[in-house]
HTML snippet that shows the backbone in 3Dmol.js (N, CA, C, O; Angstrom):
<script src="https://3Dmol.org/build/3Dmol-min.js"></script>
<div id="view" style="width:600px;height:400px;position:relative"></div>
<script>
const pdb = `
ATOM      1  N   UNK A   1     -16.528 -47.403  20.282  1.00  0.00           N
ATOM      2  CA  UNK A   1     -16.256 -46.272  21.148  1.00  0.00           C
ATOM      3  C   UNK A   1     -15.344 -45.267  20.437  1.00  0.00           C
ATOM      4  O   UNK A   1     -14.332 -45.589  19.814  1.00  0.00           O
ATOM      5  N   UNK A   2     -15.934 -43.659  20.634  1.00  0.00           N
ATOM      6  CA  UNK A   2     -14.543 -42.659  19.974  1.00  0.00           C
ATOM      7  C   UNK A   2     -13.311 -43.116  20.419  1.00  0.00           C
ATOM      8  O   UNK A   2     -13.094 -43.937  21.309  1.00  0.00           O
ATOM      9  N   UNK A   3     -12.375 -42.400  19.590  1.00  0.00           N
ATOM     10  CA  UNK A   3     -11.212 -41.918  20.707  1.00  0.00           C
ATOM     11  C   UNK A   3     -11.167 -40.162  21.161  1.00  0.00           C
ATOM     12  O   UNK A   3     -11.477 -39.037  20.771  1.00  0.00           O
ATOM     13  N   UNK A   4     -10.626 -40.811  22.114  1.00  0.00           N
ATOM     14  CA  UNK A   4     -10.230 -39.347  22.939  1.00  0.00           C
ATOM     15  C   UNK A   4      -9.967 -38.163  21.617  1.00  0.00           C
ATOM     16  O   UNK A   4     -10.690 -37.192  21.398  1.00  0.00           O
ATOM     17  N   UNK A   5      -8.955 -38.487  20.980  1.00  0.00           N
ATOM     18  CA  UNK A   5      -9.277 -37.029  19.830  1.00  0.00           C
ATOM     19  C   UNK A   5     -10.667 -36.840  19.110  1.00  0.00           C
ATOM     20  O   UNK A   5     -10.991 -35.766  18.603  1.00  0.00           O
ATOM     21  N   UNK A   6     -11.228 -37.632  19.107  1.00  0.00           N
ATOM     22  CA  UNK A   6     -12.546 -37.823  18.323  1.00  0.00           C
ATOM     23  C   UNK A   6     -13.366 -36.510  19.465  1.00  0.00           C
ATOM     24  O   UNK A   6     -13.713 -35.447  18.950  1.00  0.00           O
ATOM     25  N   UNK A   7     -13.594 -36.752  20.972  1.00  0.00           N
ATOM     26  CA  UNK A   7     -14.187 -36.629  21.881  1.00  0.00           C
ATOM     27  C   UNK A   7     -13.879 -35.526  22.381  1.00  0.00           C
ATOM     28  O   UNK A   7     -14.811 -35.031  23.015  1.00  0.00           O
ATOM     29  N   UNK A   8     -12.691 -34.759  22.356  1.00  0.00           N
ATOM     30  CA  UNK A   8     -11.700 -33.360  22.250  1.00  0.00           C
ATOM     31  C   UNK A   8     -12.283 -32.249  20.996  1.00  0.00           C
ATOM     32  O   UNK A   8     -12.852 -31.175  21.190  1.00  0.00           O
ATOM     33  N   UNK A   9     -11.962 -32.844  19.772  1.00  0.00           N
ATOM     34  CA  UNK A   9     -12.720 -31.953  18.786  1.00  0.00           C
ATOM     35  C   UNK A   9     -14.272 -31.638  19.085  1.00  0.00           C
ATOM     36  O   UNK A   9     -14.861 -30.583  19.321  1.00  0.00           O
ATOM     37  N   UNK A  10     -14.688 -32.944  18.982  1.00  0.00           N
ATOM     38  CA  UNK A  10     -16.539 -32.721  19.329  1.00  0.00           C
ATOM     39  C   UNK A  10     -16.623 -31.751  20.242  1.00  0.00           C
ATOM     40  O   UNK A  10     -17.504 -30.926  20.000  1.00  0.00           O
ATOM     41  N   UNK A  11     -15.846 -31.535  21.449  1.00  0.00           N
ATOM     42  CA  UNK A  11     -16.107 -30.955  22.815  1.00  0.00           C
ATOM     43  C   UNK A  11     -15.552 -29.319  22.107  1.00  0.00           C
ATOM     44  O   UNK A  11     -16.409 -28.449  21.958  1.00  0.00           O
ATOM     45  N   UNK A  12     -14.493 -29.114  21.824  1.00  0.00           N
ATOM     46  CA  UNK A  12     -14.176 -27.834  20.996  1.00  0.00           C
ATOM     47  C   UNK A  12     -14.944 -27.791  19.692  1.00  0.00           C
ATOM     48  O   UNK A  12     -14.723 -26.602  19.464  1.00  0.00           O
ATOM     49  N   UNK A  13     -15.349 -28.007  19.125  1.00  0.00           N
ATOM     50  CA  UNK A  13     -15.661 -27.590  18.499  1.00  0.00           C
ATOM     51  C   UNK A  13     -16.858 -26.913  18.136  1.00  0.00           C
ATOM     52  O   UNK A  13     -17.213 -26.135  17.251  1.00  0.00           O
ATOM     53  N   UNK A  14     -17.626 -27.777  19.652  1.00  0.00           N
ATOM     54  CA  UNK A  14     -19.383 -27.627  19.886  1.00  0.00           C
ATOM     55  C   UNK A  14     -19.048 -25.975  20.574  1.00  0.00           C
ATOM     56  O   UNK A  14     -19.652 -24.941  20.291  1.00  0.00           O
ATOM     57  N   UNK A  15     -17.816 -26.155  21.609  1.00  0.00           N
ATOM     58  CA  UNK A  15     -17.686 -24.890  22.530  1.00  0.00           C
ATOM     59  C   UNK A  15     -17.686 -23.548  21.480  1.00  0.00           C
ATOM     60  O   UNK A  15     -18.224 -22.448  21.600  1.00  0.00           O
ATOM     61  N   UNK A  16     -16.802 -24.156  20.344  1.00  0.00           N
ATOM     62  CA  UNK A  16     -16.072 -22.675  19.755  1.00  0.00           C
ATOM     63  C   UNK A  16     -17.517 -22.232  18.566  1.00  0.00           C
ATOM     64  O   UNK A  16     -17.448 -21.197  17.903  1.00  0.00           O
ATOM     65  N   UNK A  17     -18.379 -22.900  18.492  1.00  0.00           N
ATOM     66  CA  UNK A  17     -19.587 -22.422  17.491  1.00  0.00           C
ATOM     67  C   UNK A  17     -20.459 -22.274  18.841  1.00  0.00           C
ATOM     68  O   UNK A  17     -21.510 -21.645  18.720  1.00  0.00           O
ATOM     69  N   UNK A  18     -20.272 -22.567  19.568  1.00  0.00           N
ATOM     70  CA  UNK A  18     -21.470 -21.681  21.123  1.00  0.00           C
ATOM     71  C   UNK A  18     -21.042 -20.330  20.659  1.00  0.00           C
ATOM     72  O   UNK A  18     -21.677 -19.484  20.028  1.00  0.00           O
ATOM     73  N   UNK A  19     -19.903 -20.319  21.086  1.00  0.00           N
ATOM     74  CA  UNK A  19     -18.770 -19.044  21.885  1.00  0.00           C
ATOM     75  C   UNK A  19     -19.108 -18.039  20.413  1.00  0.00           C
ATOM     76  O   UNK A  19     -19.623 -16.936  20.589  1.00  0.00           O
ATOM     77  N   UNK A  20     -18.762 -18.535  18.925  1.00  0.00           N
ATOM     78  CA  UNK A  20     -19.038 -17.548  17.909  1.00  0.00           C
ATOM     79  C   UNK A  20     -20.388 -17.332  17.879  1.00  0.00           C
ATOM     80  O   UNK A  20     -20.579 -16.124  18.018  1.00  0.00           O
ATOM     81  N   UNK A  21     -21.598 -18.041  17.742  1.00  0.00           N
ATOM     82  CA  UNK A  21     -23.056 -17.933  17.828  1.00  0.00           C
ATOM     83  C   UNK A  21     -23.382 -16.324  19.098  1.00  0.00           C
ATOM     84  O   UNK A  21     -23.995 -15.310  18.764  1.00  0.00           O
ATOM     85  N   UNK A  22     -22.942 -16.505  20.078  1.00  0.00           N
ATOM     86  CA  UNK A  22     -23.220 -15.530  20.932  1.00  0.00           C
ATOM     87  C   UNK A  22     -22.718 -14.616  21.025  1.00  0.00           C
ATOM     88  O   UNK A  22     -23.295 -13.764  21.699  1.00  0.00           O
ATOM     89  N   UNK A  23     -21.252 -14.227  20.361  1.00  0.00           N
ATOM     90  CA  UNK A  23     -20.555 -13.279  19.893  1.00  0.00           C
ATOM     91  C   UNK A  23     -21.749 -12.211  18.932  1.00  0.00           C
ATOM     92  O   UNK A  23     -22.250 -11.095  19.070  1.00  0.00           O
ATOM     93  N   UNK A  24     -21.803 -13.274  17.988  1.00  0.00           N
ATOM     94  CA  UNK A  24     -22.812 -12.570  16.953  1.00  0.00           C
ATOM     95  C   UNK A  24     -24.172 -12.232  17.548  1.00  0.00           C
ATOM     96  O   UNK A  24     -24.992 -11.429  17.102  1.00  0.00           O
ATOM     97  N   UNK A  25     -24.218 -12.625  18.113  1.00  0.00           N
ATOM     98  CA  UNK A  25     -25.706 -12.342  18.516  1.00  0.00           C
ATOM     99  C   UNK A  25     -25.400 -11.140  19.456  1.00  0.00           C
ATOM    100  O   UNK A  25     -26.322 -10.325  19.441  1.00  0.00           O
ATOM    101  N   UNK A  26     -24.334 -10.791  20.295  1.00  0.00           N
ATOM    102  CA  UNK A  26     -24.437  -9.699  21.072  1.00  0.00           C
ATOM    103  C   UNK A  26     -23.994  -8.778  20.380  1.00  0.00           C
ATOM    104  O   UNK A  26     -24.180  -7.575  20.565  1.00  0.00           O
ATOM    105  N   UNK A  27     -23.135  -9.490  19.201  1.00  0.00           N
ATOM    106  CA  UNK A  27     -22.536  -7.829  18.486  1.00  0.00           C
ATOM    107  C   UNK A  27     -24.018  -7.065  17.069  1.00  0.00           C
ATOM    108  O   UNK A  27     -24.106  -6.071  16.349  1.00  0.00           O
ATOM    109  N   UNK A  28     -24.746  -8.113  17.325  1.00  0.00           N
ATOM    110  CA  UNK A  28     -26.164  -7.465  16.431  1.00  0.00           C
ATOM    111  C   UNK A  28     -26.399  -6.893  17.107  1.00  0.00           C
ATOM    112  O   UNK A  28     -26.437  -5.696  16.820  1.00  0.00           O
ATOM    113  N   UNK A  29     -26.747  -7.337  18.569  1.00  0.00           N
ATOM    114  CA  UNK A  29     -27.294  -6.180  19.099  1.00  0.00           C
ATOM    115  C   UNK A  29     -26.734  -5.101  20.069  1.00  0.00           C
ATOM    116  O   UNK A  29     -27.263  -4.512  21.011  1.00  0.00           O
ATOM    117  N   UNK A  30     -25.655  -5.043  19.599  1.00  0.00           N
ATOM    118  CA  UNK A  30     -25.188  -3.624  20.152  1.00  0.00           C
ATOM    119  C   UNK A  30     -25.334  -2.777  19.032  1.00  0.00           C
ATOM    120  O   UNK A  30     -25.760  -1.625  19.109  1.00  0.00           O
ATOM    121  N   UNK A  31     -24.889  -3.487  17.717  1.00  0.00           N
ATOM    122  CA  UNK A  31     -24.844  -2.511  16.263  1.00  0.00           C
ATOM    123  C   UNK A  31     -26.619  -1.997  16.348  1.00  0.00           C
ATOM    124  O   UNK A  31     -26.819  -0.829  16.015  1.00  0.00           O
ATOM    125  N   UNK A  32     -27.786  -2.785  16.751  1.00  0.00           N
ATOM    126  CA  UNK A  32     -29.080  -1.993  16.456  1.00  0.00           C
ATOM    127  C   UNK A  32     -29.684  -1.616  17.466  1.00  0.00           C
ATOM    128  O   UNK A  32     -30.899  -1.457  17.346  1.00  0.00           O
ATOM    129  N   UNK A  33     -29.060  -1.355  18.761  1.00  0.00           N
ATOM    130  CA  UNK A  33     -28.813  -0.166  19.717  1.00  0.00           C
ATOM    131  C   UNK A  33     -28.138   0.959  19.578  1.00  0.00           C
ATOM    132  O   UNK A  33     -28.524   2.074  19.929  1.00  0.00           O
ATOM    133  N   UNK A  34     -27.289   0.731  19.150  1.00  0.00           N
ATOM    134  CA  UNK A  34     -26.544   1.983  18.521  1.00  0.00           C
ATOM    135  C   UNK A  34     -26.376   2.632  17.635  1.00  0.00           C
ATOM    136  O   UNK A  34     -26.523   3.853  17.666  1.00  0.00           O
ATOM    137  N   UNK A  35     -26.085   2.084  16.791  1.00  0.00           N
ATOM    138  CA  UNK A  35     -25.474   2.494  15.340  1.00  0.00           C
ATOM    139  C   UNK A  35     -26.734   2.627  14.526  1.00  0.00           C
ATOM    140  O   UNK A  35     -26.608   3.721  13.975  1.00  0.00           O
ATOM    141  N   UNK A  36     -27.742   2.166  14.201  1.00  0.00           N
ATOM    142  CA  UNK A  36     -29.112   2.271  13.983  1.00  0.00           C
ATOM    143  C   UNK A  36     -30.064   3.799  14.207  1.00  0.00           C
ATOM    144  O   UNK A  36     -30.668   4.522  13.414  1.00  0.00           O
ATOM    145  N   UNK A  37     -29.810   3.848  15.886  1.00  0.00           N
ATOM    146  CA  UNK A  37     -30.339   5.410  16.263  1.00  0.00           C
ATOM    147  C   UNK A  37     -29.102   6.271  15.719  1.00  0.00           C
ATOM    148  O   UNK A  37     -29.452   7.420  15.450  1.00  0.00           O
ATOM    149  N   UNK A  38     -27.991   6.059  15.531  1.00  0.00           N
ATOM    150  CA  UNK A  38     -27.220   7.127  15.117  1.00  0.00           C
ATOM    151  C   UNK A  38     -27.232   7.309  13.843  1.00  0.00           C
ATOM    152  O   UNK A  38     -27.183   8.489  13.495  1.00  0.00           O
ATOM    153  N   UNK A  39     -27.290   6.372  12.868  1.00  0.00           N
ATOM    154  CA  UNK A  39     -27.562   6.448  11.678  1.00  0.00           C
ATOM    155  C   UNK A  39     -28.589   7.668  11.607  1.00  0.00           C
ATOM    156  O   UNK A  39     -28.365   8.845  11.324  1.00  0.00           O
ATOM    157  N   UNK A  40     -29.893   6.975  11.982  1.00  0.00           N
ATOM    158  CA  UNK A  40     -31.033   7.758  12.058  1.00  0.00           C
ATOM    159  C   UNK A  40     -30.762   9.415  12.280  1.00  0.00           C
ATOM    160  O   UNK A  40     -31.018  10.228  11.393  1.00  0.00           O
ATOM    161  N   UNK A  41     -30.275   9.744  13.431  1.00  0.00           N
ATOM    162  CA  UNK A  41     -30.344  10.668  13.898  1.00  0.00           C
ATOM    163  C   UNK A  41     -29.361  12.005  12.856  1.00  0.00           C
ATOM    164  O   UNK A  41     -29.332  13.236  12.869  1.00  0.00           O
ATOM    165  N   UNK A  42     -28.689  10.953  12.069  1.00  0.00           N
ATOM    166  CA  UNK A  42     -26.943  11.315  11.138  1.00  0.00           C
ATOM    167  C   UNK A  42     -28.390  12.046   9.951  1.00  0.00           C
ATOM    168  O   UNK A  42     -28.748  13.166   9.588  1.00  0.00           O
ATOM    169  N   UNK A  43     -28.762  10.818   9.750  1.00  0.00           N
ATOM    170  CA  UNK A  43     -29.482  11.230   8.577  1.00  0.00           C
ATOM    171  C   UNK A  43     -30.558  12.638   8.863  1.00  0.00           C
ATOM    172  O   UNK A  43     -30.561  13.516   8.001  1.00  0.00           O
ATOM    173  N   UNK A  44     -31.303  12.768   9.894  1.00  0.00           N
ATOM    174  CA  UNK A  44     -32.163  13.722  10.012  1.00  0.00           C
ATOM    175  C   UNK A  44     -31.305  14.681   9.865  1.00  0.00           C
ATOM    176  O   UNK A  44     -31.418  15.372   8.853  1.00  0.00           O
ATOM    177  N   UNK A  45     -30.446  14.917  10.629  1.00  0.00           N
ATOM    178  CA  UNK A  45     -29.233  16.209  10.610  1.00  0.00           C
ATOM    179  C   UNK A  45     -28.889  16.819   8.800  1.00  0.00           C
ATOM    180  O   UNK A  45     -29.023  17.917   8.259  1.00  0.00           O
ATOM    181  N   UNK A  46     -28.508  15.752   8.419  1.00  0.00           N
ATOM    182  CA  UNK A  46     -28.261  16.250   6.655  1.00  0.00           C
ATOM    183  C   UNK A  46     -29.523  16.362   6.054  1.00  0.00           C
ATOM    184  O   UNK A  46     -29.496  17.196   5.148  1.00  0.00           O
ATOM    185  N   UNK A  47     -30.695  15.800   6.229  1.00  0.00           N
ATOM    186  CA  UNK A  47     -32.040  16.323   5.807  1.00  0.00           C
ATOM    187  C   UNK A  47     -32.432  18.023   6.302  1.00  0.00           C
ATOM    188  O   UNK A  47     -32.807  18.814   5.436  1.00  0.00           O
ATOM    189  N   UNK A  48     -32.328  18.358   7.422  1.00  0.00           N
ATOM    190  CA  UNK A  48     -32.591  19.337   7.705  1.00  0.00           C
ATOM    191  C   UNK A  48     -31.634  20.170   7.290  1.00  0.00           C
ATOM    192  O   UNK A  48     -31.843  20.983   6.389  1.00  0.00           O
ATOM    193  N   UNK A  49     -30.397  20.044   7.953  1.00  0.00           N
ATOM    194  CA  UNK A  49     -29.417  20.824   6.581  1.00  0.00           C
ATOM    195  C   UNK A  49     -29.553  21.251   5.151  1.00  0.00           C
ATOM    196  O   UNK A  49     -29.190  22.297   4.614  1.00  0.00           O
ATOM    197  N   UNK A  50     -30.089  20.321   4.717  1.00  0.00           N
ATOM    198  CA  UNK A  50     -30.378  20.564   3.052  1.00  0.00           C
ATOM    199  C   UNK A  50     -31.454  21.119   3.212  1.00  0.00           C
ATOM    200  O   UNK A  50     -31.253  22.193   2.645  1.00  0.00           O
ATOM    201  N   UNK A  51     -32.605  21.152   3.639  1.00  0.00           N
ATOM    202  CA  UNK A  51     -33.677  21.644   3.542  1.00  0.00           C
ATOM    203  C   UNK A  51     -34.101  23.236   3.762  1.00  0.00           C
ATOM    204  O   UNK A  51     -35.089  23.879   3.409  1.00  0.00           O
ATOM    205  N   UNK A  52     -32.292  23.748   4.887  1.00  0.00           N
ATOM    206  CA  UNK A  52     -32.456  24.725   5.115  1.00  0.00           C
ATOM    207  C   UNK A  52     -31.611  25.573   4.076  1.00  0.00           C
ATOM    208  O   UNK A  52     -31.659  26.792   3.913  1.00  0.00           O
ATOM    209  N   UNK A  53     -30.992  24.844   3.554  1.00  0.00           N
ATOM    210  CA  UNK A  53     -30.133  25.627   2.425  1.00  0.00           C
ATOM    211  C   UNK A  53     -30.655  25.758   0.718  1.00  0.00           C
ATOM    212  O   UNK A  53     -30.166  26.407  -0.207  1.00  0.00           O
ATOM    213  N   UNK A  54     -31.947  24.772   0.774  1.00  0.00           N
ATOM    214  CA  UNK A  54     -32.780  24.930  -0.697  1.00  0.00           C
ATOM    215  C   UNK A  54     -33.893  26.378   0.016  1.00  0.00           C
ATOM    216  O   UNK A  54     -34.110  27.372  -0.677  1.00  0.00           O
ATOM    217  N   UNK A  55     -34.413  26.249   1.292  1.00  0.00           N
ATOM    218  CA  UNK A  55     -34.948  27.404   1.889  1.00  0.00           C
ATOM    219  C   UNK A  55     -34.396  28.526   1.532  1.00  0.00           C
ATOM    220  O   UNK A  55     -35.014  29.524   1.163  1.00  0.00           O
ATOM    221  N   UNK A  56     -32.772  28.373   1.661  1.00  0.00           N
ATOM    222  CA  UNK A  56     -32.333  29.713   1.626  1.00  0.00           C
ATOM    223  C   UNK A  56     -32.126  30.015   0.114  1.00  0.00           C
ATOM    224  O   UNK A  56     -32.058  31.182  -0.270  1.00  0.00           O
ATOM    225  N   UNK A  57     -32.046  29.183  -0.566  1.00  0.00           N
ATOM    226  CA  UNK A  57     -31.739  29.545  -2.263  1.00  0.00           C
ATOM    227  C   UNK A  57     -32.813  30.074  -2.909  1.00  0.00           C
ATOM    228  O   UNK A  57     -32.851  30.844  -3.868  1.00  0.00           O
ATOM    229  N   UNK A  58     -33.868  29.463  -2.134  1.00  0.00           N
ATOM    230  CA  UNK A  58     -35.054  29.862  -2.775  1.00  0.00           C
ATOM    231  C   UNK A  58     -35.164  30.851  -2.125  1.00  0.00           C
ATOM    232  O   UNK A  58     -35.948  31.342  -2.937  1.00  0.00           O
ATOM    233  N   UNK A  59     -35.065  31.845  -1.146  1.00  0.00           N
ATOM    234  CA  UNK A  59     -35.241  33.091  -0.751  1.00  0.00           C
ATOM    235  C   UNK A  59     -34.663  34.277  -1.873  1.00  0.00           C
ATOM    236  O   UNK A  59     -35.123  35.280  -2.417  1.00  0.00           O
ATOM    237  N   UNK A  60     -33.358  33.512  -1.865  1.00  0.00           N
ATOM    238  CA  UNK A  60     -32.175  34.614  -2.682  1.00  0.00           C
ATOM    239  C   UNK A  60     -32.943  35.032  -4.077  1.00  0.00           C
ATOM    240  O   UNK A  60     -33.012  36.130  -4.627  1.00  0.00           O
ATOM    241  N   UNK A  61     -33.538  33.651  -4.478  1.00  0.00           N
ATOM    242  CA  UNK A  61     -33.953  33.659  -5.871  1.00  0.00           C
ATOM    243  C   UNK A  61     -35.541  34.827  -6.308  1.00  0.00           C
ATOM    244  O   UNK A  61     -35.901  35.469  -7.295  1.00  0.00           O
ATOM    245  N   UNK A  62     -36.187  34.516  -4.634  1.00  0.00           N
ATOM    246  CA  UNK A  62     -37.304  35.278  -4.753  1.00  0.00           C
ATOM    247  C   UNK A  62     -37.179  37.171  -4.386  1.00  0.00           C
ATOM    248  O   UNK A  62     -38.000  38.084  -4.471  1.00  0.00           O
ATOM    249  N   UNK A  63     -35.806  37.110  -3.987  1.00  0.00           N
ATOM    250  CA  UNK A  63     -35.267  38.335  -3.436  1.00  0.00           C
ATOM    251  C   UNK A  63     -35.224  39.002  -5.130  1.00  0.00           C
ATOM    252  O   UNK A  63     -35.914  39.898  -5.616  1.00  0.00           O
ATOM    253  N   UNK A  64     -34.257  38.262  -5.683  1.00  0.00           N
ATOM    254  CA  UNK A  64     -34.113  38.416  -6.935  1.00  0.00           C
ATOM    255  C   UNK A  64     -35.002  39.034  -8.102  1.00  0.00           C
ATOM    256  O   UNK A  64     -34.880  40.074  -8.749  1.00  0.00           O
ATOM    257  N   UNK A  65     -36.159  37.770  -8.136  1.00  0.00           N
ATOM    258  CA  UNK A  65     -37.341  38.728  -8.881  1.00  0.00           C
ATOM    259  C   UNK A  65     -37.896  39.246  -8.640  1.00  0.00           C
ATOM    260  O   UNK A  65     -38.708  39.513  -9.526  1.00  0.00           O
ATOM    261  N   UNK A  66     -38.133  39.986  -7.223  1.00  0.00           N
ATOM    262  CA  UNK A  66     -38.806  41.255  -6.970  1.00  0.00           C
ATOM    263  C   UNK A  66     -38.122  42.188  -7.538  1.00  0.00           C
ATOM    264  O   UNK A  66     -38.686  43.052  -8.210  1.00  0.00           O
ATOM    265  N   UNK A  67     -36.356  42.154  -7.299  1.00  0.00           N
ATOM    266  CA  UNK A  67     -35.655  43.353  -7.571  1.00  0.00           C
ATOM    267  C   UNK A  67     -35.811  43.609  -9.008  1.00  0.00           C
ATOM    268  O   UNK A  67     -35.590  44.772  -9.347  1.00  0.00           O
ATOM    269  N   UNK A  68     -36.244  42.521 -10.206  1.00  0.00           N
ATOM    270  CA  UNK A  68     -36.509  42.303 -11.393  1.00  0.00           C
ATOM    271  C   UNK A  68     -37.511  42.724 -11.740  1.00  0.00           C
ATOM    272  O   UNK A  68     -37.416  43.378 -12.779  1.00  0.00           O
ATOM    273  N   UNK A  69     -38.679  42.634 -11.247  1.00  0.00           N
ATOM    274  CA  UNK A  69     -40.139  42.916 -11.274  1.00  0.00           C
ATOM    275  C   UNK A  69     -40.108  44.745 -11.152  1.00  0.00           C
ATOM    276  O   UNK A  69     -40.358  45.552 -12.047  1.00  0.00           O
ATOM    277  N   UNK A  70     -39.618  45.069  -9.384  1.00  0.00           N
ATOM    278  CA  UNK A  70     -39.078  46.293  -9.275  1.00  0.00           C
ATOM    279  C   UNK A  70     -38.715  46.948 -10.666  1.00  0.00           C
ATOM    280  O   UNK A  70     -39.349  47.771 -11.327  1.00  0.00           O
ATOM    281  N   UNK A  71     -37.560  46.365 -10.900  1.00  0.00           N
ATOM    282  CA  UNK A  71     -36.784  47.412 -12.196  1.00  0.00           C
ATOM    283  C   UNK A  71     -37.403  47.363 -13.268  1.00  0.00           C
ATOM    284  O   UNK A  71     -37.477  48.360 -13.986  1.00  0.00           O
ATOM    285  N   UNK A  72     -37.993  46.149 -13.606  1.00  0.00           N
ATOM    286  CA  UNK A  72     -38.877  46.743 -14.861  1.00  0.00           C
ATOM    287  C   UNK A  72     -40.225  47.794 -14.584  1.00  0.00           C
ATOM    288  O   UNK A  72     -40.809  48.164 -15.602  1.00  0.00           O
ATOM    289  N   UNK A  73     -40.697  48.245 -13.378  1.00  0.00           N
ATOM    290  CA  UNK A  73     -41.962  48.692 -12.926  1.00  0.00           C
ATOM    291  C   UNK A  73     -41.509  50.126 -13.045  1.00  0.00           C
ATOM    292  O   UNK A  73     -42.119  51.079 -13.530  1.00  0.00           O
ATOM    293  N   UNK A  74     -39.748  50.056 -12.245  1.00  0.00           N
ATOM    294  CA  UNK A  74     -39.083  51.256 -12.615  1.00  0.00           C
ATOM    295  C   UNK A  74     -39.588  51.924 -14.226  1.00  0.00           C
ATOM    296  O   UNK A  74     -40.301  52.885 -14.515  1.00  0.00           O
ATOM    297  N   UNK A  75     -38.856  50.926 -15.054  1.00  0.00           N
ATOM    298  CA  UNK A  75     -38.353  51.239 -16.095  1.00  0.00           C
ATOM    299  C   UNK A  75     -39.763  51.880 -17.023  1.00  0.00           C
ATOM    300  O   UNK A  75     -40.030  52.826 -17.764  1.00  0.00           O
ATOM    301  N   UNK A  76     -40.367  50.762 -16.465  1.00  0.00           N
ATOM    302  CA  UNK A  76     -41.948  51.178 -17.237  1.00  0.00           C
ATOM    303  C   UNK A  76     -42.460  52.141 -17.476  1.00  0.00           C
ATOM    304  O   UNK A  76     -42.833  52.588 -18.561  1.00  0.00           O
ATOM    305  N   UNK A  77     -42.572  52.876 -15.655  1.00  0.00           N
ATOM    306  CA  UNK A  77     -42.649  53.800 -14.939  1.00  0.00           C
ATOM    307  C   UNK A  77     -42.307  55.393 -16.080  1.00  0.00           C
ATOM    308  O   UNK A  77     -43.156  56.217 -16.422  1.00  0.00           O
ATOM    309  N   UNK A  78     -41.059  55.395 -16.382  1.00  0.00           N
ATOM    310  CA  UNK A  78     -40.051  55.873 -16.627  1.00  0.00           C
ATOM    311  C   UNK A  78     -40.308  56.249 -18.096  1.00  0.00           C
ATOM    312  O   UNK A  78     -40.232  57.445 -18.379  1.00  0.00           O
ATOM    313  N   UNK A  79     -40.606  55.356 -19.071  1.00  0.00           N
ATOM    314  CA  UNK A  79     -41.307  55.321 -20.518  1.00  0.00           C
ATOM    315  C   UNK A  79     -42.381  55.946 -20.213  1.00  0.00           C
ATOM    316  O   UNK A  79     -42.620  56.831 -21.035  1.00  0.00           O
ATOM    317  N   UNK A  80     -43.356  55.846 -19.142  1.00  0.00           N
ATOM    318  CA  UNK A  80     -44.570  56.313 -19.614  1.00  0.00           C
ATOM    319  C   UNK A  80     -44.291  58.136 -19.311  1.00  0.00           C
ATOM    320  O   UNK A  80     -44.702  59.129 -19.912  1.00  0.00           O
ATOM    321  N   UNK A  81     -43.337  57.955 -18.006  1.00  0.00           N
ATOM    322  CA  UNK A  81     -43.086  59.640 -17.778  1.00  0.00           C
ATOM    323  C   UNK A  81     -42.354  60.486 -19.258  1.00  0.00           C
ATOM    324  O   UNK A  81     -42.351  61.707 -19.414  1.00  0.00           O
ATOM    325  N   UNK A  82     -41.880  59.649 -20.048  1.00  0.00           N
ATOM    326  CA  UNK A  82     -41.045  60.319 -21.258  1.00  0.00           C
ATOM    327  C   UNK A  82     -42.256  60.156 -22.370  1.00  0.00           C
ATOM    328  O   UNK A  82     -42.304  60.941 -23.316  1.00  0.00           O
ATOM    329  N   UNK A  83     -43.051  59.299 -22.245  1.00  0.00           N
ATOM    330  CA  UNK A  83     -43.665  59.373 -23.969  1.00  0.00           C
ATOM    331  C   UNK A  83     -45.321  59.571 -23.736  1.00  0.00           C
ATOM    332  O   UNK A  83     -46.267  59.717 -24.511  1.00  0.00           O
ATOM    333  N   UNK A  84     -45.175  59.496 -22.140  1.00  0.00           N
ATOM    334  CA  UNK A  84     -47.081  59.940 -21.887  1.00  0.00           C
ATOM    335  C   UNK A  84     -47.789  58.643 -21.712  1.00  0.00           C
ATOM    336  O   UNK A  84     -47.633  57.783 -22.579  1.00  0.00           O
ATOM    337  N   UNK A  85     -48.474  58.432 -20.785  1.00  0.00           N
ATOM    338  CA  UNK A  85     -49.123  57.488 -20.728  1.00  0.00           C
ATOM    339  C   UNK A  85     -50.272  57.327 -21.584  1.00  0.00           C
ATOM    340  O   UNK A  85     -50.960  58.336 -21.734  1.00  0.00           O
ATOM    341  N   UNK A  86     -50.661  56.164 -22.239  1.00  0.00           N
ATOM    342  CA  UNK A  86     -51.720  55.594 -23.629  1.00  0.00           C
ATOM    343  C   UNK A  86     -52.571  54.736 -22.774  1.00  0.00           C
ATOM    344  O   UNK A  86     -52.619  53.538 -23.052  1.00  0.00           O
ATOM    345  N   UNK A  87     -53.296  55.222 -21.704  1.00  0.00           N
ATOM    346  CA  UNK A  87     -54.376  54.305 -21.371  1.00  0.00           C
ATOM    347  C   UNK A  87     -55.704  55.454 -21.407  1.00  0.00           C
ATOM    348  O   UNK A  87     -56.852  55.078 -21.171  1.00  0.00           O
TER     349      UNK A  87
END
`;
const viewer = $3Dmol.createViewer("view");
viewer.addModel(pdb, "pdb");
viewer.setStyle({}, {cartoon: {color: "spectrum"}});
viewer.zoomTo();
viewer.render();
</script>
């Protein structure tokens, strides 16, 4: 037959790995109720962010070589009014 301390531990010890087992198990699933969609939702936010700011770089950039394109069309322009056009 145990003894009583034998029969005390067994009884705590079975309780206190219940008691942690279901801890964990409810704190998984609060973390992939929650924290999961927020992640998610964290991440779309900085995707679209970035996406709108390579949008906008690439605007600036295309703003750019028109005004480039422009000035040389100017400039072209400009040679042919001084030396006569050769076509």
């Amino acid at each position: 037959m145990r003894s009583l301390r034998s029969k005390i531990l067994l009884y705590f010890g079975s309780f206190t790995t219940i008691i942690v087992l279901l801890l964990v198990f409810v704190i998984k699933n609060q973390i992939a109720s929650t924290n999961i969609p927020l992640t998610k939702d964290l991440n779309q936010q900085v995707v679209t962010a970035r996406s709108e700011q390579i949008g906008e770089w690439l605007e600036q950039r295309i703003c750019e070589l028109r005004i480039l394109s422009e000035t040389e069309t100017l400039i072209s322009k400009d040679d042919d009014k001084k030396w006569g056009k050769r076509c």
